[in-house]
C-alpha positions in Angstrom: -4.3 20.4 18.8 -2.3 23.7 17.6 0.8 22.9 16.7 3.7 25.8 15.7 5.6 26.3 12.6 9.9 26.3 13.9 12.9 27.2 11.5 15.1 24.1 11.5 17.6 25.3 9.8 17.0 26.5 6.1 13.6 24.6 6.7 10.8 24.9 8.4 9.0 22.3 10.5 6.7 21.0 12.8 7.3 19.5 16.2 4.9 16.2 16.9 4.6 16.0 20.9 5.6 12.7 22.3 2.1 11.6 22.8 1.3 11.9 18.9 4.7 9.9 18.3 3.3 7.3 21.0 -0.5 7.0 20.2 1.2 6.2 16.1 4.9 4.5 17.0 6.4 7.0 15.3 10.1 7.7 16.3 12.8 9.8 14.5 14.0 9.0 11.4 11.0 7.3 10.4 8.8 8.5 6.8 6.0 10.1 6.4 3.9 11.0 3.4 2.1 14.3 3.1 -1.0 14.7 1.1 -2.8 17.9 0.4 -6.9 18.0 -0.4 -9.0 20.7 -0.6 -7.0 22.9 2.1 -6.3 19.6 3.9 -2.7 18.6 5.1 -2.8 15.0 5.6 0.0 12.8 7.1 0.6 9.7 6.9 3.4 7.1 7.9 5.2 5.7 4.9 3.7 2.1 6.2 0.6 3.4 6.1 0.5 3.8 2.3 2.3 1.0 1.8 -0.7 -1.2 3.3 -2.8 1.1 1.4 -1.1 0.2 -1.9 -0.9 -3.4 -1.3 -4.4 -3.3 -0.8 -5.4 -1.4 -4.1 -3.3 -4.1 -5.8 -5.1 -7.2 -3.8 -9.0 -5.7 -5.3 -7.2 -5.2 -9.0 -6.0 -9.0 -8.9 -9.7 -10.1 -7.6 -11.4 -8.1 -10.3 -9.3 -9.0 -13.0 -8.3 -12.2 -11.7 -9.2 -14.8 -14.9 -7.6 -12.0 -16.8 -4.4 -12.6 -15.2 -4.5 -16.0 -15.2 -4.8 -16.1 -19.0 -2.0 -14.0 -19.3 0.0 -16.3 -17.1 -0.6 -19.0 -19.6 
């Protein structure tokens, strides 16, 4: 899909069509998080990390788990 680069304002932007916003459940006004990787632009909802984050944090407390509970002592 080729998208176009607009001037909003002093910005510039990218217009998602309405099926991209559908197929996600994206609407306006919602974030999203933009991550660059070898000549990659990769977006992702704000949610989307979130989940991601909560998830890195769920396999550190299983590793480390009689760790923590010592320290909870």
């Amino acid at each position: 899909m080729n998208l176009v680069l607009r001037k909003i304002g002093n910005s510039v932007g990218v217009i998602l069509p309405k099926e991209i916003l559908d197929r996600f459940g994206l609407k306006e006004g919602d974030s999203l998080n933009l991550d660059t990787t070898e000549g990659i632009l990769e977006l992702r909802s704000s949610e989307d990390e979130f989940a991601h984050q909560v998830e890195i944090g769920r396999k550190f407390m299983d590793k480390y788990k009689v760790a923590l509970q010592k320290l909870a002592e």
